[in-house]
Steps between C-alpha positions, in 0.01 A plus 500: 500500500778454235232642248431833776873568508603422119224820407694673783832501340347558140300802714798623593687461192278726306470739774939519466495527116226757511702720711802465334314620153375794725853581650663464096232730385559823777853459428459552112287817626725627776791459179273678309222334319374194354747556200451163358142559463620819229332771707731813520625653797369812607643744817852609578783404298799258678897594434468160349255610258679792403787294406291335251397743292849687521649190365223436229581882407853435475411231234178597314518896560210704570157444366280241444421455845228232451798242469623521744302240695595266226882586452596517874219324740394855628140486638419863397322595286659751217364807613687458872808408365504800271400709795726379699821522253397857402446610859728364686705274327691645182831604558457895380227538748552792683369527842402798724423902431534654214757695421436870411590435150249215483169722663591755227477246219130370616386787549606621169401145355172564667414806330549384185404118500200551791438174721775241257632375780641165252644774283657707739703232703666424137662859540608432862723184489456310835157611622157330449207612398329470824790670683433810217134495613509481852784796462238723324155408667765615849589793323101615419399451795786696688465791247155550540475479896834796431261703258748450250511455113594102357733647263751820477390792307653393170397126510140657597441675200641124274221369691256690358620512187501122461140480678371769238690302223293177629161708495545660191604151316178393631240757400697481183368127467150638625465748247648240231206234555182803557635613147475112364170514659354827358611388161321173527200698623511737198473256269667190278831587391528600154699177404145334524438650216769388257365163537251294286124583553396210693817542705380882596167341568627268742725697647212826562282233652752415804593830542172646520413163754791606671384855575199350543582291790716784638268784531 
């Protein structure tokens, strides 16, 4: 009997310890992870969280987001926490419409510079790339269902320009390698020639292999 109710208490021992293991480990996922483990946190970001990385900004400035982890105990990985500093975080951020002033530049930057949306949000201190983007795919798609042009008149014709600038540069290169070619195809170049005998020999042998194998 003593034997019956000794494996009763151990029973219920184990049953106790096993439930506070389960209880410990929902609490270190309702808090937000198994952090100890090393995984990184994925999902909304806390206030507390933001305070982090404001702090480790304060001290380390921006970049190298990677080390953050290490420097500050932030589970997040680099790319969030450089996300989340340049969107919502940085203390030039600007927030809401743009102004007048602001459309004018993009669309200007736009017709020059095409789809840079990187480059463009270093003229316009404040705003993000994405913002930038978002801004422009709005304005297509509100300009076309209007009938109307992307860009005034004068920025129209840049446009162009810089599109026939871009097409020329490249039938330029074109032209460039079908001349290389046609020379090749022609024959050896003449410098063959100012070589030693056996040199020209070996030389006319891969080049007529060559044509060989192309034709």
């Amino acid at each position: 009997m003593f034997g019956c109710d000794g494996d009763s208490t151990t029973t219920g021992k184990m049953s106790s310890t096993t439930s506070d293991s389960v209880a410990a480990k929902d609490q270190k996922s309702f808090d937000g992870g198994d952090v100890g483990s090393g995984s990184l946190k994925k999902g909304p970001w806390t206030s507390a969280e933001d305070a982090i990385l404001v702090e480790y900004v304060k001290k380390h400035g921006e970049g190298n987001w990677n080390a953050v982890q290490k420097h500050s105990g932030l589970y997040r990985c680099g790319k969030s926490c450089r996300l989340r500093w340049a969107n919502h975080l940085r203390p030039n951020l600007k927030k809401g419409a743009f102004t007048a002033e602001e459309e004018q530049i993009i669309i200007e930057l736009h017709a020059k510079l095409g789809n840079k949306w990187a480059r463009m949000a270093a003229q316009l201190p404040g705003r993000t790339d994405n913002e930038i983007k978002n801004y422009w795919n709005t304005r297509i798609k509100r300009r076309q269902r209007q009938g109307l042009p992307l860009y005034p008149p004068d920025l129209h014709l840049q446009q162009q320009s810089n599109e026939n600038q871009q097409n020329q540069q490249s039938v330029n290169g074109g032209d460039l390698s079908q001349h290389h070619h046609h020379e090749f195809l022609s024959g050896p170049p003449s410098w063959i020639f100012q070589t030693s005998p056996l040199t020209v020999s070996i030389l006319a042998s891969i080049h007529w292999h060559t044509l060989h194998f192309l034709h």
